[in-house]
MARROKOL-765846 format. One line per 3 residues: number of its first residue (from 1); their letters; for each residue z, y, x of C-alpha. Coordinates in Angstrom, 1 decimal, m for minus. Layout:
! residues N
NUM	A	Z/Y/X ~ ...
! end
This chain:
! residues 216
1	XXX	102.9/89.7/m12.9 ~ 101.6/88.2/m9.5 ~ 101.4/90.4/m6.4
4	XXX	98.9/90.0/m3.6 ~ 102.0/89.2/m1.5 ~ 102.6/86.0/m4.1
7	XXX	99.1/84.6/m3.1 ~ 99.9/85.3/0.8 ~ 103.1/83.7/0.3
10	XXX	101.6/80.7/m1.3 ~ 98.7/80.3/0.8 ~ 98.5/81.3/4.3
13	XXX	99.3/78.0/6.0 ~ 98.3/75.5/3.3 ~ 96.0/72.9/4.3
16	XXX	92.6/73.2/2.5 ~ 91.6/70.3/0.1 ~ 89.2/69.2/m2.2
19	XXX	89.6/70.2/m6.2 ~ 90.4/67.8/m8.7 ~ 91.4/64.8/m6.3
22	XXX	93.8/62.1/m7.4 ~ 94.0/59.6/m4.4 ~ 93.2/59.9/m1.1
25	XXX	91.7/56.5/0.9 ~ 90.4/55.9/4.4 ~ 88.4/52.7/5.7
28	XXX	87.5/51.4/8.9 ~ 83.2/50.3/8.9 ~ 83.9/47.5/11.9
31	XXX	81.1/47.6/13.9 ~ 81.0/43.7/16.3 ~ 78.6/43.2/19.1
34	XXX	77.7/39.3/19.2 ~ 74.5/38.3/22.0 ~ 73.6/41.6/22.1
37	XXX	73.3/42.7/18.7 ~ 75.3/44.5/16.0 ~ 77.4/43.4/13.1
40	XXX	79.5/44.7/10.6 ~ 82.4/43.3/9.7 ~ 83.5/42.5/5.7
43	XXX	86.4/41.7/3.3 ~ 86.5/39.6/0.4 ~ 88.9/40.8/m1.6
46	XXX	91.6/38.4/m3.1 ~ 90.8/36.9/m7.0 ~ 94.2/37.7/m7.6
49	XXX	94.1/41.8/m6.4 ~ 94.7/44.0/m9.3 ~ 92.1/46.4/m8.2
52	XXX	88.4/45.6/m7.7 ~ 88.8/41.4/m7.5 ~ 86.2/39.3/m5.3
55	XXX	84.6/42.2/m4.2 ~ 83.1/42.8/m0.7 ~ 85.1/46.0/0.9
58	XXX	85.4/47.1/4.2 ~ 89.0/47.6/5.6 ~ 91.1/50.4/3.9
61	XXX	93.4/51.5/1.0 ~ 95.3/54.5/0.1 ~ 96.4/57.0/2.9
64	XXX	100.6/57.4/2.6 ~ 102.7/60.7/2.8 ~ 102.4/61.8/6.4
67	XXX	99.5/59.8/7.1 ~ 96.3/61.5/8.7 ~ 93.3/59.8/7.1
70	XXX	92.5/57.6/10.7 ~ 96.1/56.3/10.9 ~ 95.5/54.7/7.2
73	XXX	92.3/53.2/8.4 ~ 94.1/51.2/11.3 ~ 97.2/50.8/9.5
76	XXX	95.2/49.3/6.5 ~ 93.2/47.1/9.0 ~ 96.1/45.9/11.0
79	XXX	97.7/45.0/7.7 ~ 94.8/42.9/6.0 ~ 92.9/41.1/9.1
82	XXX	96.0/41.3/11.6 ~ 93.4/43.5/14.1 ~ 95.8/45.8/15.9
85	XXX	95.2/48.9/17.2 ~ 94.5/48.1/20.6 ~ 91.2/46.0/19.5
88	XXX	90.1/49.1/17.5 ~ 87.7/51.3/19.4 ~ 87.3/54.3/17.1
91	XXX	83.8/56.1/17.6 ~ 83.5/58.6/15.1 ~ 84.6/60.1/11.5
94	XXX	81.9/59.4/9.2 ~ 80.9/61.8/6.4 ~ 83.8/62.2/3.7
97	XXX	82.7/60.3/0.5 ~ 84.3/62.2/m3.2 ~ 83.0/60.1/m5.9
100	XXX	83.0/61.3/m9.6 ~ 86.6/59.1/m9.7 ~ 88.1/62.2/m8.8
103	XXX	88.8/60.3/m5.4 ~ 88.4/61.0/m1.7 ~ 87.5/58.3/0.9
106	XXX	87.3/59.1/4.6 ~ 85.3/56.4/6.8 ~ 85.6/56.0/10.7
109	XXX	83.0/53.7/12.4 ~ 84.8/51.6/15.3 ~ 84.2/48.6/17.6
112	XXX	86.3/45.6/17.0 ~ 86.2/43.5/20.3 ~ 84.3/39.7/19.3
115	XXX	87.5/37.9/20.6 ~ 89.8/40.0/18.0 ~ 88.0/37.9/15.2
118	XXX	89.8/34.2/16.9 ~ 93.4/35.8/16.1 ~ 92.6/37.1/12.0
121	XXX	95.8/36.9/10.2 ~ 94.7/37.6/6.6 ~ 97.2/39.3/4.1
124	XXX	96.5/36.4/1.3 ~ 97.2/39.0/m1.5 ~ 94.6/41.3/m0.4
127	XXX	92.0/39.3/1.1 ~ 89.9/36.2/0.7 ~ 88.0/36.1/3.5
130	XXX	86.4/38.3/6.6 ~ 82.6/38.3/7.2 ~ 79.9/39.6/9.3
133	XXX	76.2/40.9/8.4 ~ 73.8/41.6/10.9 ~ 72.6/45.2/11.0
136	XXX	69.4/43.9/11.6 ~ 69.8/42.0/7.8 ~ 71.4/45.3/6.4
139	XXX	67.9/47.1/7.5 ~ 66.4/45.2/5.3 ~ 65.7/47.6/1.9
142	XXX	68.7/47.1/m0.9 ~ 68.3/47.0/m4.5 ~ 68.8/50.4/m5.3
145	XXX	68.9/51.8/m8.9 ~ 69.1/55.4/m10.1 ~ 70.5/57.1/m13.1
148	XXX	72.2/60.4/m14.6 ~ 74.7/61.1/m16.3 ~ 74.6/63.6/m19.3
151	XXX	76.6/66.4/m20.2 ~ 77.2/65.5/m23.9 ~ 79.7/67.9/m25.5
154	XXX	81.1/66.7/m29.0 ~ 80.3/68.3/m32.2 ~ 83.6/70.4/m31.7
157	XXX	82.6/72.2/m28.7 ~ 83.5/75.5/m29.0 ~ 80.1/76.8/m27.2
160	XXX	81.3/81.1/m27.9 ~ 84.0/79.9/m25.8 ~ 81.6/80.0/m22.7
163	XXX	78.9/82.6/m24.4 ~ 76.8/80.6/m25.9 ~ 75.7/80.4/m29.4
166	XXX	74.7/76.9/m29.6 ~ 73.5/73.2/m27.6 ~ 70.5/74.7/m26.6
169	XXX	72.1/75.6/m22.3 ~ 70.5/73.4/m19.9 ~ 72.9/71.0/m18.3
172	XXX	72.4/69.7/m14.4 ~ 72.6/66.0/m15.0 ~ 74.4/64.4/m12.4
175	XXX	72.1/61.9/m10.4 ~ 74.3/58.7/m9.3 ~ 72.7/55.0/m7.1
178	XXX	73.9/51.8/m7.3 ~ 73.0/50.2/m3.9 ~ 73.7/45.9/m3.4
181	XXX	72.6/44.0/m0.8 ~ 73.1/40.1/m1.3 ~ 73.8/38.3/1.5
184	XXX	74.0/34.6/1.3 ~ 76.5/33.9/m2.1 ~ 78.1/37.3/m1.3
187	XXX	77.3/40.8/m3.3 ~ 77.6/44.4/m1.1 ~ 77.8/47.1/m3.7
190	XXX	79.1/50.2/m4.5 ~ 81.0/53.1/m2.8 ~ 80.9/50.1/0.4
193	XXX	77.3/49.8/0.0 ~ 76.8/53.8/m0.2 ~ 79.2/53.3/2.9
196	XXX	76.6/51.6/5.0 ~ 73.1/52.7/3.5 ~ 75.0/56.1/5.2
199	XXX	76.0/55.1/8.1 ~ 72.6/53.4/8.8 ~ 70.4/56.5/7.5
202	XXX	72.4/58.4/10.3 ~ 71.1/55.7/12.9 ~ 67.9/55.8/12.5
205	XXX	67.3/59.5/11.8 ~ 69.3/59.5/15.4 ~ 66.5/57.1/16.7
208	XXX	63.9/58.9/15.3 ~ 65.3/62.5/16.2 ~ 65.7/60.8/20.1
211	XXX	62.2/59.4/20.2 ~ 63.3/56.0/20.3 ~ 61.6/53.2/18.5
214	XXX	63.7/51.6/15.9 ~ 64.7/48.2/16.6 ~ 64.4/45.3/15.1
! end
């Protein structure tokens, strides 16, 4: 039998969460200045990476014991391009992304200095190559497809176990995107593609909200 002091005990101090997570990441979105307009800066992952081969990623991986999300981000950078810290000009936290992989992801825009991108030392296990897109290409509309997922509970379901008598409860499908830009021979998809239509939403809502024309 649990007293109210049990629940005090257990959880005055502890850091809030979110449910059901199983790994925790953080990535840098490298934002490059070159003549006066914006890039963002890309991985290739390695052919030979266990996880997500050849794909286009932004700087990141797994946040380790001790860790606060935005020491990953630069740790994980440093250790895949060779950027250190002191190129890294962080600007903001972007919105935290949980996707139905029961993971959590936490983006920070930044400004990598142009000349940092003459010293890349690339981790050859992780990464292929670095490149950069203009934002002014990434404005350009993506391929964007939508679909749900249903709720399909097997013949077994046990529906009295939740009051119900039978299939007939109306489920909330769960509405998903897949977003891809292709730029040149290279593919940006997924949770990094999510990653930037974001980001750049937020821009020009920001324009918009200012009164400033959006540029082109």
């Amino acid at each position: 039998m649990f007293t109210v002091q049990d629940f005090r005990d257990t959880f005055t101090g502890r850091p809030h969460g979110i449910q059901g997570v199983k790994g925790r990441f953080a990535v840098l979105v490298p934002l490059v200045e070159i003549e006066g307009q914006a890039h963002l800066l890309y991985e290739l992952r390695s052919a030979h990476i266990d996880r997500q081969p050849g794909e286009v990623c932004f700087p990141g991986g797994e946040i380790e014991p001790g860790e606060t999300p935005l020491q990953a981000a630069i740790r994980e950078t440093w250790e895949e391009t060779g950027i250190p810290a002191d190129r890294i000009d962080v600007i903001s936290e972007l919105d935290t992304l949980h996707p139905p992989s029961n993971i959590v992801i936490y983006p920070f825009l930044a400004e990598i200095s142009r000349d940092a991108l003459d010293d890349l030392k690339l981790s050859e296990c992780e990464v292929a190559e670095c490149f950069l897109v203009p934002v002014s290409f990434l404005e350009t509309a993506p391929y964007i497809y939508n679909y749900s997922i249903d709720n399909r509970l097997g013949s077994d379901f046990q529906y009295q176990k939740i009051g119900l008598s039978g299939p007939e409860y109306n489920w909330r499908p769960m509405k998903h995107q897949i977003i891809s830009w292709q730029f040149e021979n290279k593919y940006i998809w997924g949770l990094t593609a999510q990653i930037t239509k974001w980001t750049l939403d937020i821009l020009k809502e920001g324009h918009k909200a200012l009164g400033n024309p959006l540029k082109n």
